[in-house]
C-alpha atoms as an extended CHARMM CRD file, in Angstrom:
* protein
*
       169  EXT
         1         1  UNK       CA             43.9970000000     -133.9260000000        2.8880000000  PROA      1               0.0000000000
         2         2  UNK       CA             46.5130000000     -135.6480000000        0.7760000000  PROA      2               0.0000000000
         3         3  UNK       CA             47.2470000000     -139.0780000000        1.1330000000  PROA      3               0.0000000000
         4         4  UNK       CA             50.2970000000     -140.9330000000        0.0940000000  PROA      4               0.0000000000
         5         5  UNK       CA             50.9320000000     -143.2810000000       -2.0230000000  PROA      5               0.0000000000
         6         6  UNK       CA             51.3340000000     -146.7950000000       -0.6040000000  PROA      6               0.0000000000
         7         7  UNK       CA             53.9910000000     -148.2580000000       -2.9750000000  PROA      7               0.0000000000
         8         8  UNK       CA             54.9420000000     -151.2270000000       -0.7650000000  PROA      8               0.0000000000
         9         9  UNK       CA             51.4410000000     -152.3690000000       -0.7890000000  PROA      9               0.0000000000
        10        10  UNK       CA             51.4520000000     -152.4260000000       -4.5720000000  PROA      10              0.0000000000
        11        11  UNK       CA             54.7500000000     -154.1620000000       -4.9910000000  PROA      11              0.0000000000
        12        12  UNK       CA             54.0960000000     -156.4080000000       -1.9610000000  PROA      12              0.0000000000
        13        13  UNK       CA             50.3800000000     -157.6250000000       -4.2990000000  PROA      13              0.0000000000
        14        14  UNK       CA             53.2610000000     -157.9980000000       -7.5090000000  PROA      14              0.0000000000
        15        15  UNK       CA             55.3700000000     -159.8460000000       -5.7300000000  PROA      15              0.0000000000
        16        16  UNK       CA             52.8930000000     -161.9510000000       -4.6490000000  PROA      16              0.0000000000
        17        17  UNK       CA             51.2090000000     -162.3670000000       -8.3080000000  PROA      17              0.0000000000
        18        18  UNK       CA             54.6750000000     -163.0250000000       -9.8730000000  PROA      18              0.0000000000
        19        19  UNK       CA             54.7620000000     -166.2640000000       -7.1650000000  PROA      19              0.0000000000
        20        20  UNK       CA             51.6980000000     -167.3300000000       -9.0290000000  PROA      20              0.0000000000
        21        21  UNK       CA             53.7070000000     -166.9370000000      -12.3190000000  PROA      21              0.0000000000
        22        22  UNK       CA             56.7650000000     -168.1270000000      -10.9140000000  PROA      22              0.0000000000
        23        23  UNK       CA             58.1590000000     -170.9300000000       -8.6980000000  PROA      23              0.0000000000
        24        24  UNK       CA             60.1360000000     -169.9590000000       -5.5120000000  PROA      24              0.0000000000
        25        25  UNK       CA             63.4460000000     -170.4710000000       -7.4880000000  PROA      25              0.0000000000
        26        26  UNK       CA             63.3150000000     -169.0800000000      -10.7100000000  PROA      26              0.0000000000
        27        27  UNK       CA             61.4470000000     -165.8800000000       -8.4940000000  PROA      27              0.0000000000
        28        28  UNK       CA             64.5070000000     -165.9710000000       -6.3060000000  PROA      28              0.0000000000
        29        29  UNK       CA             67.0170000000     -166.3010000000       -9.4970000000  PROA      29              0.0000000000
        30        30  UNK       CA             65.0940000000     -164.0590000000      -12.0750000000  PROA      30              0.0000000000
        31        31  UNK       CA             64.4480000000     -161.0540000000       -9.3800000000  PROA      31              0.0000000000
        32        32  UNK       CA             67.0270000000     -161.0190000000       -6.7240000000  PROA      32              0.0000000000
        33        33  UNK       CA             69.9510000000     -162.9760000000       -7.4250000000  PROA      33              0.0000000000
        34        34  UNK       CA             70.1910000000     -162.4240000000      -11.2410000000  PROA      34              0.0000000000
        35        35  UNK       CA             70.1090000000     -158.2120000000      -10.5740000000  PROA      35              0.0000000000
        36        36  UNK       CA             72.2870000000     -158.7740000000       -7.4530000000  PROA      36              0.0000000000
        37        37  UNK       CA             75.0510000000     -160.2700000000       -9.6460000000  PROA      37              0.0000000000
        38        38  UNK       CA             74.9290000000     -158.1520000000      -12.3890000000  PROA      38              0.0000000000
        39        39  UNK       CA             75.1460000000     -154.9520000000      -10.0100000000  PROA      39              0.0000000000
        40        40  UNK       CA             78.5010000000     -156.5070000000       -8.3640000000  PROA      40              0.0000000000
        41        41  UNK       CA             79.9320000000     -157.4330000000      -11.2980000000  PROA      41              0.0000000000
        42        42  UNK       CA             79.4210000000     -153.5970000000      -13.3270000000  PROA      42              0.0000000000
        43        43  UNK       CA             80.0260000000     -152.2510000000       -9.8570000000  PROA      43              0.0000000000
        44        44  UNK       CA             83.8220000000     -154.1310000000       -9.5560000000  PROA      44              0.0000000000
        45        45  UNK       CA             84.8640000000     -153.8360000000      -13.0250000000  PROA      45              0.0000000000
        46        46  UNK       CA             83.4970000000     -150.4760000000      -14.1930000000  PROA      46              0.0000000000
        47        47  UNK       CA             85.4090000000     -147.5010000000      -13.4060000000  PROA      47              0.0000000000
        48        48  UNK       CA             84.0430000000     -144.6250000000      -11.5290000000  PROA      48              0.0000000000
        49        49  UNK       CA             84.1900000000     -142.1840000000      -14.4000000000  PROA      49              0.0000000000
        50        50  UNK       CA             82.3850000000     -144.8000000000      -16.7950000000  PROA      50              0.0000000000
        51        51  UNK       CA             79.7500000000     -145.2740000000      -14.2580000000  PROA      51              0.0000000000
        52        52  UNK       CA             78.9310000000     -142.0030000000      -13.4090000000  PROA      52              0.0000000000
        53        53  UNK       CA             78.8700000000     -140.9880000000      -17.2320000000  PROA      53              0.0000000000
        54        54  UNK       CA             76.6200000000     -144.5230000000      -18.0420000000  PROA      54              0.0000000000
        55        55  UNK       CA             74.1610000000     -143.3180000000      -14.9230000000  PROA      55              0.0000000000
        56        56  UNK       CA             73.9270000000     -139.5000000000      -15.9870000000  PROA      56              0.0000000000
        57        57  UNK       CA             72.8990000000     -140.3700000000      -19.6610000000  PROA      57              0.0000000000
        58        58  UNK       CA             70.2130000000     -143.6890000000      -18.0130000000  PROA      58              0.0000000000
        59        59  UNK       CA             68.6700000000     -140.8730000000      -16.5160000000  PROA      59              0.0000000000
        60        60  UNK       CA             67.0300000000     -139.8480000000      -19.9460000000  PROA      60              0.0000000000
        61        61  UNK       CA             65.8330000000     -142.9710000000      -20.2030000000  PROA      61              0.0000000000
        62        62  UNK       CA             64.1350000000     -143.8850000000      -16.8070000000  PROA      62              0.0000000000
        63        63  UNK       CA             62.0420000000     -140.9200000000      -17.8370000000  PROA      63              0.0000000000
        64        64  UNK       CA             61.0680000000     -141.7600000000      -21.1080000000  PROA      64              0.0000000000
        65        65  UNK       CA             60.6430000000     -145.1160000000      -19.8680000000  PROA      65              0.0000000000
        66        66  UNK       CA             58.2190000000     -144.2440000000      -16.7880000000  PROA      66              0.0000000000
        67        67  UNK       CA             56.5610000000     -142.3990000000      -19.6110000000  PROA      67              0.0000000000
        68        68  UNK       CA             55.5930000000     -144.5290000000      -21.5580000000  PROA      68              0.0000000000
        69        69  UNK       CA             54.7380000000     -147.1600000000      -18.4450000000  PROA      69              0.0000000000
        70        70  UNK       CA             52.1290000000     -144.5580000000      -16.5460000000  PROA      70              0.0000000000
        71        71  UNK       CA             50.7430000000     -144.3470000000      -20.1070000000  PROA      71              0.0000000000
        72        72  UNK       CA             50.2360000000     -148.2640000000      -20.6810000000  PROA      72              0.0000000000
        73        73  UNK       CA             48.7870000000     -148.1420000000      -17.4960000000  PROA      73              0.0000000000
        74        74  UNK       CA             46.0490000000     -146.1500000000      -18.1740000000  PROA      74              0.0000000000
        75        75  UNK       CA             45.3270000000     -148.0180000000      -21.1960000000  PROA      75              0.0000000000
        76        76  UNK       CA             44.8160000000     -151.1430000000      -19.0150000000  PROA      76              0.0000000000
        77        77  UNK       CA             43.0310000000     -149.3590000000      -17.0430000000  PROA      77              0.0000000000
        78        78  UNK       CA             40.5850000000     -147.5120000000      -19.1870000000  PROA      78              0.0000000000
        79        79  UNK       CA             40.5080000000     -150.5640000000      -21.5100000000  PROA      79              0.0000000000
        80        80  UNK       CA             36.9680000000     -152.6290000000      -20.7120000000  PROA      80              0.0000000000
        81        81  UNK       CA             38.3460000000     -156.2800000000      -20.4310000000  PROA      81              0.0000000000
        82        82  UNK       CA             35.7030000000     -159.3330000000      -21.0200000000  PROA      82              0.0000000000
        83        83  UNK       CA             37.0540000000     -162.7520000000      -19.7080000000  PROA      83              0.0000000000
        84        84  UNK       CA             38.3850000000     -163.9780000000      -16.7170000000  PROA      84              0.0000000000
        85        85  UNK       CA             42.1330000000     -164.5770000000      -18.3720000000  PROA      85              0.0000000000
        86        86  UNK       CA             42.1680000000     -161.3210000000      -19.8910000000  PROA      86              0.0000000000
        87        87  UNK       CA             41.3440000000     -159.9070000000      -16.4450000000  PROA      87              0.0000000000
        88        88  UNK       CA             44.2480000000     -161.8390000000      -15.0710000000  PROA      88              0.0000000000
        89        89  UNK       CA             46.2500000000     -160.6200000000      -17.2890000000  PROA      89              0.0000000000
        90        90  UNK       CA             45.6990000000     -157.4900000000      -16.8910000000  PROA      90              0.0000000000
        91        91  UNK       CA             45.9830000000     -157.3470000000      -13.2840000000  PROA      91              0.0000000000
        92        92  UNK       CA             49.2310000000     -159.1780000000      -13.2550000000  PROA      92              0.0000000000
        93        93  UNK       CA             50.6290000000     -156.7410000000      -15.9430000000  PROA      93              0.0000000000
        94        94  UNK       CA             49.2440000000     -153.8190000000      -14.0720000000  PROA      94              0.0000000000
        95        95  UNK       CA             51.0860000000     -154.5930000000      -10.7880000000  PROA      95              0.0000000000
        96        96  UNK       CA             54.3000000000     -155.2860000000      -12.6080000000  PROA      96              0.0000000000
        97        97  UNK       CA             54.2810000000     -151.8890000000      -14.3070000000  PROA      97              0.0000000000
        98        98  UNK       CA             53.2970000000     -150.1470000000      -11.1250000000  PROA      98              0.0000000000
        99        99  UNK       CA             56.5270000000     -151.8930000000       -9.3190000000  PROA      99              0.0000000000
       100       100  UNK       CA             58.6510000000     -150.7400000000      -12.4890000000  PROA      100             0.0000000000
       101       101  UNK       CA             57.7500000000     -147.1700000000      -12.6220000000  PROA      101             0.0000000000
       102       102  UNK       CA             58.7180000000     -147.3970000000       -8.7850000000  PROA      102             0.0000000000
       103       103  UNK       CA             61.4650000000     -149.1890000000       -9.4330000000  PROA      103             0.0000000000
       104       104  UNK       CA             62.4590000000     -146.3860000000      -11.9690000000  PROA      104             0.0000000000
       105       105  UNK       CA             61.7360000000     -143.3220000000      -10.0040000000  PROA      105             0.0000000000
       106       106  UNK       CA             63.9130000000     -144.5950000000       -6.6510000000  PROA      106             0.0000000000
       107       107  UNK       CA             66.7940000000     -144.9430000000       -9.3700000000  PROA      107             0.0000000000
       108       108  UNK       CA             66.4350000000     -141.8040000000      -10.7900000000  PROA      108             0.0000000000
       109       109  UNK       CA             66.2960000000     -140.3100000000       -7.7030000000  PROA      109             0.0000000000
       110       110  UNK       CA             69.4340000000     -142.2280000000       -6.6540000000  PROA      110             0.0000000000
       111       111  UNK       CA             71.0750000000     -141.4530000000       -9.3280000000  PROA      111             0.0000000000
       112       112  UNK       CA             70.7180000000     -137.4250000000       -8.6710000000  PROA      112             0.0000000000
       113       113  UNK       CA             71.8080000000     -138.4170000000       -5.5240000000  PROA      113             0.0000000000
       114       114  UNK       CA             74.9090000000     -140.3830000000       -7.1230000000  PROA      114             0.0000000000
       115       115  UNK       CA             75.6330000000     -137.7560000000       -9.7140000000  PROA      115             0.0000000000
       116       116  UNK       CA             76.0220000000     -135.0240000000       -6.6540000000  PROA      116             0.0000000000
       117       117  UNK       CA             77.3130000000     -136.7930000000       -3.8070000000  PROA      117             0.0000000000
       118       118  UNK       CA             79.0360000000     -139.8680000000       -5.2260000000  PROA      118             0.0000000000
       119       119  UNK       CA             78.0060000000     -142.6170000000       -3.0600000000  PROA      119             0.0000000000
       120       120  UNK       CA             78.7570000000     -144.1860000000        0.4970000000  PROA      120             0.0000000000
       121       121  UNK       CA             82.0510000000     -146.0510000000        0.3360000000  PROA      121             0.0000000000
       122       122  UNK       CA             82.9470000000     -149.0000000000        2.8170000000  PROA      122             0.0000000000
       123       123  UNK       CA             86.3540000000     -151.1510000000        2.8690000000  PROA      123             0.0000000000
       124       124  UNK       CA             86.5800000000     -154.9520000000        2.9440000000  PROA      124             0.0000000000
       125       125  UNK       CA             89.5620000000     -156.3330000000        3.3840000000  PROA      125             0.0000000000
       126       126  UNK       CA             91.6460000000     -153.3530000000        1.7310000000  PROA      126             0.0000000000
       127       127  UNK       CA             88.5590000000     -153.3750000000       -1.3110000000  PROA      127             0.0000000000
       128       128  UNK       CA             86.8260000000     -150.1590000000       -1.2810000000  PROA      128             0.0000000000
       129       129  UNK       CA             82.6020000000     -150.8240000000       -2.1740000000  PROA      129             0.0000000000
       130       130  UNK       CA             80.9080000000     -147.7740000000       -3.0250000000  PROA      130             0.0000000000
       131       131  UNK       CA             77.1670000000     -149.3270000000       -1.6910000000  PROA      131             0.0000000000
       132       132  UNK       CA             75.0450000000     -146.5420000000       -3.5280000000  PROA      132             0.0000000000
       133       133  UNK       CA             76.7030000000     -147.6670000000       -7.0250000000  PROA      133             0.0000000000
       134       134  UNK       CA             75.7830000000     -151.3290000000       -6.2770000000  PROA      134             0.0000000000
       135       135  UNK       CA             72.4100000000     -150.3590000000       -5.0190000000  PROA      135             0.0000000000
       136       136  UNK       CA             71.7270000000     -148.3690000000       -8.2640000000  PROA      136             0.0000000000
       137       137  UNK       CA             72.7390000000     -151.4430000000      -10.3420000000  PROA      137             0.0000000000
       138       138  UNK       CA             70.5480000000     -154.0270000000       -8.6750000000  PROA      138             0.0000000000
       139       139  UNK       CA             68.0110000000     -151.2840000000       -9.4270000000  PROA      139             0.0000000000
       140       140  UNK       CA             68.7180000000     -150.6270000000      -12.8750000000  PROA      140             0.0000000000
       141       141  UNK       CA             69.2340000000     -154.7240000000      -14.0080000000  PROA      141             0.0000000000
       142       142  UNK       CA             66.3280000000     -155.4950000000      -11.7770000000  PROA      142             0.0000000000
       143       143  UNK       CA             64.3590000000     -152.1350000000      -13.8420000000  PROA      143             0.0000000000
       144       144  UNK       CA             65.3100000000     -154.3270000000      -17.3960000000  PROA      144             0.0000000000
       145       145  UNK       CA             64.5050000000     -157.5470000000      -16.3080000000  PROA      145             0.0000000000
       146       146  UNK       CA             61.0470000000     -156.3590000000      -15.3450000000  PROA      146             0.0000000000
       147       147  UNK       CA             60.3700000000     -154.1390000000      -18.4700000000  PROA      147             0.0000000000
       148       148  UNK       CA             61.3650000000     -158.0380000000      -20.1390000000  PROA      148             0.0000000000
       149       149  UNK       CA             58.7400000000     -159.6610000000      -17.9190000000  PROA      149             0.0000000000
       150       150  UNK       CA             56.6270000000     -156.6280000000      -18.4680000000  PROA      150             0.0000000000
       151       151  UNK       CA             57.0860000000     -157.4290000000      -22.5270000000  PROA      151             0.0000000000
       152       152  UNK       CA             56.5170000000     -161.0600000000      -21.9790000000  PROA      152             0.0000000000
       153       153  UNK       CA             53.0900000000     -160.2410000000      -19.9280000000  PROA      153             0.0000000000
       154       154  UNK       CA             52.2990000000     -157.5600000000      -22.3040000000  PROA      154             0.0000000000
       155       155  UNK       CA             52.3840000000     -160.1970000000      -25.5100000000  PROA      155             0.0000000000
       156       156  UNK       CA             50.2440000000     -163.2720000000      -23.6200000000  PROA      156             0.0000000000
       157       157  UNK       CA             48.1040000000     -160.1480000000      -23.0900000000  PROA      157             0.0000000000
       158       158  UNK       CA             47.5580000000     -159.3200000000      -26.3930000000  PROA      158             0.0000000000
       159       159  UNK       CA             47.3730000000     -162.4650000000      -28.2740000000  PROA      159             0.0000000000
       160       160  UNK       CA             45.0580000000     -163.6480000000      -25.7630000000  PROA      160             0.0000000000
       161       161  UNK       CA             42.6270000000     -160.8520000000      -26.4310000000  PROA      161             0.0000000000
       162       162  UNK       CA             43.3340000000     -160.3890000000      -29.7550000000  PROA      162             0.0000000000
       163       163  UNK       CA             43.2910000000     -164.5860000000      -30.4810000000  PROA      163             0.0000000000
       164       164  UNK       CA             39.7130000000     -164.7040000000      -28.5770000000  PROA      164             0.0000000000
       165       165  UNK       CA             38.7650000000     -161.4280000000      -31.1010000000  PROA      165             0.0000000000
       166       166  UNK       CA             39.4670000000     -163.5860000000      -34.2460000000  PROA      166             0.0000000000
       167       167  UNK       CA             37.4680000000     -166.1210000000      -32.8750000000  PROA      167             0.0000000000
       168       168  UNK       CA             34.5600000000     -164.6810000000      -32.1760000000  PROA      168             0.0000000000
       169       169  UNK       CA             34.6440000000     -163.4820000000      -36.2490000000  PROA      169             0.0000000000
């Protein structure tokens, strides 16, 4: 019998590890707020046409991207890791890539969505909101700022095991 996936368990564990990385604040800043206002501001001052056409041609690259994630993963995976801070490492940079290629897969799917339906409009005071466009870029700023984490993670990772390498020479 198949058994799904349990993403939330896998990006509740990140969450948690980035807490270790983070404090409350600059979590709360870096992950929520910081993608929140980025996807109101595109969202109010992009037309429609400009983000349809932007979200069509991301799609490329949330698949290229996932790619190339699911790939690194393995590598972390498969790679045997000596040391307790390489190990840490690791496991914090493995969680963060399995909550970006999830990340990345709900947008692409949202974006199909997007692409053939348009979105869900509401009004506010006279101000139409299309919710699926702001949704889409929470999820696409919130996708970049953790491929940057994932790049900061991935360098500590490297120079730690490469640095302890040299030193054993």
């Amino acid at each position: 019998m198949i058994k799904p996936i349990n993403c939330f368990g896998y990006i509740k564990e990140n969450y948690k590890l980035l807490l270790e990385d983070y404090n409350w604040l600059n979590f709360i800043f870096s992950f929520i707020l910081l993608p929140l206002i980025i996807a109101m501001l595109l969202s109010y001052n992009l037309s429609l046409d400009l983000t349809k056409e932007i979200f069509e041609k991301s799609l490329i690259f949330f698949s290229i991207i996932i790619g190339f994630l699911i790939n690194v993963l393995v590598l972390l995976v498969l790679e045997n890791k000596k040391g307790e801070k390489i190990n840490q490492l690791g496991k914090h940079l493995s969680y963060q890539i399995l909550t970006t290629i999830f990340f990345g897969i709900v947008n692409v799917l949202l974006i199909l969505f997007y692409i053939v339906n348009g979105g869900f409009y509401f009004e506010i005071k006279s101000i139409s909101i299309n919710l699926l466009e702001i949704i889409l870029w929470f999820l696409f700023s919130s996708f970049i700022i953790y491929l940057l984490n994932i790049l900061r993670k991935f360098s500590v990772y490297m120079q730690t095991k490469y640095i302890k390498k040299a030193r054993k020479k």
